[in-house]
N, C-alpha and C positions, 0 to 999 in steps of 0.2 A: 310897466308893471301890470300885470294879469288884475292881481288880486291884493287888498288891503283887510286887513281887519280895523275895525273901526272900535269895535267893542268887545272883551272880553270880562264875561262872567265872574265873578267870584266866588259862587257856588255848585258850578260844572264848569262840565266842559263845551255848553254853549256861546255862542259868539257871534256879531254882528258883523258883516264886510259890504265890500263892494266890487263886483268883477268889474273891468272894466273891457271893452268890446268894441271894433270900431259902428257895433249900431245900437252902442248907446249902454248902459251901467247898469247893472244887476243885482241890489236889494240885497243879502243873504241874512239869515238862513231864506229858500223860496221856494216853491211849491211851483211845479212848470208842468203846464197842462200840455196834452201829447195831440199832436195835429200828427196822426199815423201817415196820412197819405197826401202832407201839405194840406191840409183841415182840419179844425178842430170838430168833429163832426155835428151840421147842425149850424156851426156860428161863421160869420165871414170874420175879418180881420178887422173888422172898428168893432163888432162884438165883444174878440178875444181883449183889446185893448182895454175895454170898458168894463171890462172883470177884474181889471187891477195888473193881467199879466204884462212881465219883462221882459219873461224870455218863450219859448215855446220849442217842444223836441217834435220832429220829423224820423221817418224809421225808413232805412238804410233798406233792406230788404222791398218791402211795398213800392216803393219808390225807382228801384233798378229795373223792378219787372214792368209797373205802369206807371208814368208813361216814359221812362227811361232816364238816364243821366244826363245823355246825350241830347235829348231835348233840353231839359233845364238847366243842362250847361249852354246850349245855345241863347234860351230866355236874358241869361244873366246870372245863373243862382239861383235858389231857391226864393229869398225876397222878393225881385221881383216878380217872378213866377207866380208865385201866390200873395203879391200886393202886401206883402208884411213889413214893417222898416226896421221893426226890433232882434235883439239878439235869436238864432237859433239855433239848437241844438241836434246831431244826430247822431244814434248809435249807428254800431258797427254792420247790421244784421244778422251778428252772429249770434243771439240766443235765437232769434226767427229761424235761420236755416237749419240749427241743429236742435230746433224743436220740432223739426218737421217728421223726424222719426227713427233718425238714429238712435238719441237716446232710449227713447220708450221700448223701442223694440229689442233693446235685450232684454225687458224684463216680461214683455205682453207679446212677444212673435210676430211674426207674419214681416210685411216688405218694407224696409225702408225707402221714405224718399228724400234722404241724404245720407251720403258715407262722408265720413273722416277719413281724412289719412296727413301724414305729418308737414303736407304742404299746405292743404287748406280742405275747403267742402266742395263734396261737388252734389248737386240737391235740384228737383224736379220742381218747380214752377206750382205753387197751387191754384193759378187761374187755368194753365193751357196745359201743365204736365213739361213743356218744354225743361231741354238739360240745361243749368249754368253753374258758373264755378265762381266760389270768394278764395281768393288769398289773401294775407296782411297787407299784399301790396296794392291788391285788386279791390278791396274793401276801402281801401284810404282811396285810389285814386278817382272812385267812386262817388267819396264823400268830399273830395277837392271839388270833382264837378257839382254837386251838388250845392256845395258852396256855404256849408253851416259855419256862424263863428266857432264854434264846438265841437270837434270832432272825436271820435272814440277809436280805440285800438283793436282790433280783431282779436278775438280769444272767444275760448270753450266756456259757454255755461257749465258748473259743475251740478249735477242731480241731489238732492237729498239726497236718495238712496245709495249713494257712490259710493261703493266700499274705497278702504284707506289706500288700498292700489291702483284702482283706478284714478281718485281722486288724484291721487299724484302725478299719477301718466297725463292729465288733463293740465295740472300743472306746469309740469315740463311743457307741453305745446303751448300754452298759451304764453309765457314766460318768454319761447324764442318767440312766439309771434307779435308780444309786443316791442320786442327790436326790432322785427323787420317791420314793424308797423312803422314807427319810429322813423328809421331809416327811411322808407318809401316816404316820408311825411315830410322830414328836412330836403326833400329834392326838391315840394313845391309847397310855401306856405302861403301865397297872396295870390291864388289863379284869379279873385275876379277884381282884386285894386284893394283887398283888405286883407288884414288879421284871422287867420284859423287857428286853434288853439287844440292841440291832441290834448288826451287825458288816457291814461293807463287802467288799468280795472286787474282790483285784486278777488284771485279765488283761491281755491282750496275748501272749498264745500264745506262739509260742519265739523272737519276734523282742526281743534286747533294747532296741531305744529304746523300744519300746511298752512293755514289763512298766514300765520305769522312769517313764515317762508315767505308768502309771496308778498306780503307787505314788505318786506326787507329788500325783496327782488326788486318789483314795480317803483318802489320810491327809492331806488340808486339810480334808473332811467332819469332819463333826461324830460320826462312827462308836464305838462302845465297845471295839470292835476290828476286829482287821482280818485277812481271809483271803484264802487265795490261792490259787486255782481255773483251770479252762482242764483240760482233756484229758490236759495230761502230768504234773501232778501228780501223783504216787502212783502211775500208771501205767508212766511214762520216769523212771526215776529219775537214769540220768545227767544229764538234762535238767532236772529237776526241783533240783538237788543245782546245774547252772548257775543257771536262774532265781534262786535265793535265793541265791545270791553277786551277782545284779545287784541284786537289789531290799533287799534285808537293811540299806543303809545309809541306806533312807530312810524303815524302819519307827521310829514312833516308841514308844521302849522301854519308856514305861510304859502300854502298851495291851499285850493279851493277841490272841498272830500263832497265825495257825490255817492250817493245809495242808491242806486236804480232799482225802479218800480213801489217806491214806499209810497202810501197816500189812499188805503183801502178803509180807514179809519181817520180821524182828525185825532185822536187820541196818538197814533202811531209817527205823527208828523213831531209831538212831544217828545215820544222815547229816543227818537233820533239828533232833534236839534240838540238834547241834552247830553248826547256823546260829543256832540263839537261838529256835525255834519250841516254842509251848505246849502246845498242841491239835490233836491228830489223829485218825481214822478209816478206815477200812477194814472192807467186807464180806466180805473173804477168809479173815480167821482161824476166821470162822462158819461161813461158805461150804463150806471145804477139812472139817471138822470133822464136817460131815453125810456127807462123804464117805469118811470116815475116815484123814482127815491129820491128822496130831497134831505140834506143836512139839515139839521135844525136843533138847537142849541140847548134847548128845553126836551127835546123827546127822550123818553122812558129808557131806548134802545140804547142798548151798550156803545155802538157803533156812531149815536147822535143819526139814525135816519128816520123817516115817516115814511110813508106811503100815501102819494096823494091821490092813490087812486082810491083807497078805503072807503065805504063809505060814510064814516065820521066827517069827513071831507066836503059832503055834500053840499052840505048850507053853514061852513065855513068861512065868514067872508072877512075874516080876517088876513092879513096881507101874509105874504109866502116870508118873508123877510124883515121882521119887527122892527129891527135895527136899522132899517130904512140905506144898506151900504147897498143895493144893488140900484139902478138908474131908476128913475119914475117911473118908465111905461114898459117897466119888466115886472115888476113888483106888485102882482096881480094880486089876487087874493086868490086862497086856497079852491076857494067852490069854483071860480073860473077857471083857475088851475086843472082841477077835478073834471070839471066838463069837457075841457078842449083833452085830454085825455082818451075821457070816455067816448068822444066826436071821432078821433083819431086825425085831428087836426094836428097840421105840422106843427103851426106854433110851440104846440105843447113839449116840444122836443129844443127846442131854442130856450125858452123859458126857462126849462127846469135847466138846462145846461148852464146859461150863463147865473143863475142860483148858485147851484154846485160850486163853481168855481169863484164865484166872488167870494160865495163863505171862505172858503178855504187860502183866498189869498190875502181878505181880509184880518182871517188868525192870522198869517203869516204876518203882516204890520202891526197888529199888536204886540206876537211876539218878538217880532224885533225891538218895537218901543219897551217891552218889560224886561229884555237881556240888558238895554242900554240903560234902563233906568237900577240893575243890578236885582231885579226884583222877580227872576226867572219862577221859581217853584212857587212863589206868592200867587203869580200870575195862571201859572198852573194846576192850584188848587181853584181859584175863585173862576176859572172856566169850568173844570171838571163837577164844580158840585151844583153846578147847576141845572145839570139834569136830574 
């Protein structure tokens, strides 16, 4: 069995489980920091451990062009390539290739550096410009060498702006593409002596008949689970926060549901878990981090961030993390924080990182403990007013 639910809410449709993996058991609902190019950028791999994370996602595209499949399918996989033991995750590369310009460019001109067409993408390299091509088939056999416990299905991100024709003609590709995903996926599930687990990804952009199309499509597949992708995920959250009030009643509950890219807010990781969703991701908490944005629980900010570059900051020596959940000799105080910053010391980029995600993985253990304890919106309230 993939997936258990351990806990189910009484007043949503939140819920507690556990994936299970052959490198080891996955927490849900969880929050999985994005190591883009086999790194989380900034931390090594007793770092990422030391933040609480399970599992961690790698990206299908970055990883084809440097430094190949074919090397890290030599290595062993991904694990041990980049010394990780825990679960991993990888998309497909497919919102990477067909953001590289096909969409955009039918509404802004000038050259794409990918075409579509009904077999797959064919898209120019943004390191060297060199040509390569994904199919359903070429995309999985990619992600076999690669070697994630998690692997995703090839499909079309759908645009906000996608009129209801297009939307649909994006639907139909992606629909056959998740069978021949499929199909190319049951030829080989154990390339390196373990468990790969595909997952499907429903779209239909923000028109509801299609989202609920394709949830009806994607979860008759034969999928280990099932995600839910398109442009406004994670990005539109009001929109996002709709979509899963249409589609939510035709997920079937004992598979493990995944929102790609949600996590650019700790507020946004609530509206989610509260549809019944397991599995999330966001490059923002990283992102914001090297910048020197720091979560923090009491800030005024809608979003819960600071700025510890500010100078408020300066002769701040109170610790970055009150709560004391990040490790001793991370948990610096603000004004050192502030300084290595203003130094343009590396540290300062380590720091704030492993900050970021400990917050975040930390809510995630609590809020597992308040869905189990049935005390979900309790829990929810006495977070949010405390800022």
């Amino acid at each position: 069995m993939l997936f258990e639910i351990t806990q189910q809410s009484s007043e949503c449709a939140a819920r507690t489980g556990i994936i299970h993996t052959d490198h080891g058991d996955i927490h849900t609902p969880i929050f999985m920091p994005v190591g883009t190019q086999a790194s989380v950028k900034s931390l090594d791999s007793s770092d990422v451990k030391n933040t609480g994370a399970e599992i961690i996602l790698a990206n299908t595209y970055h990883l084809h062009l440097r430094p190949g499949e074919d090397l890290i399918d030599t290595a062993g996989g991904l694990h041990r390539f980049m010394g990780w033991d825990g679960p991993i995750l990888t998309d497909s590369g497919g919102f990477q290739v067909l953001s590289l310009g096909a969409q955009k460019t039918r509404t802004k001109g000038g050259e794409a550096l990918s075409k579509i067409d009904d077999n797959g993408v064919t898209f120019k390299s943004h390191i060297d410009g060199s040509t390569h091509r994904f199919t359903p088939e070429i995309a999985i056999d990619i992600q076999h060498k690669l070697g994630a416990d998690i692997i995703m299905a090839f499909d079309e991100a759908t645009p906000d702006d996608a009129t209801e024709a297009y939307a649909k003609e994006v639907l139909n590709r992606t629909h056959r593409w998740a069978k021949e995903s499929l199909d190319a996926h049951k030829k080989e599930t154990t390339r390196h002596g373990y468990r790969q687990f595909l997952f499907g990804i429903i779209q239909g952009g923000v028109h509801k008949n299609l989202r609920i199309e394709s949830a009806q499509a994607i979860t008759a597949m034969e999928f280990d689970g099932i995600a839910l992708g398109g442009e406004s995920i994670g990005y539109n959250m009001p929109v996002t926060r709709q979509i899963l009030e249409w589609v939510t009643p035709y997920l079937p509950k004992e598979k493990p549901r995944y929102t790609m890219g949600v996590g650019y807010s700790p507020l946004d990781l609530f509206d989610v878990v509260e549809h019944g969703i397991d599995m999330f991701d966001c490059v923002a908490p990283t992102r914001i981090a090297r910048n020197g944005t720091l979560f923090d629980q009491c800030a005024k900010d809608s979003n819960f961030r600071i700025s510890i570059t500010n100078a408020q900051y300066k002769h701040d020596f109170s610790p970055i993390d009150p709560t004391n959940t990040l490790p001793e000799h991370i948990n610096v105080s603000k004004a050192y924080l502030h300084h290595l910053f203003k130094a343009e010391e590396l540290a300062a980029y380590r720091i704030a990182t492993m900050h970021n995600l400990t917050f975040l993985l930390t809510l995630m253990k609590q809020m597992r403990a308040a869905i189990a304890e049935d005390r979900f919106f309790e829990f929810k309230k006495e977070w949010t007013q405390r800022s």
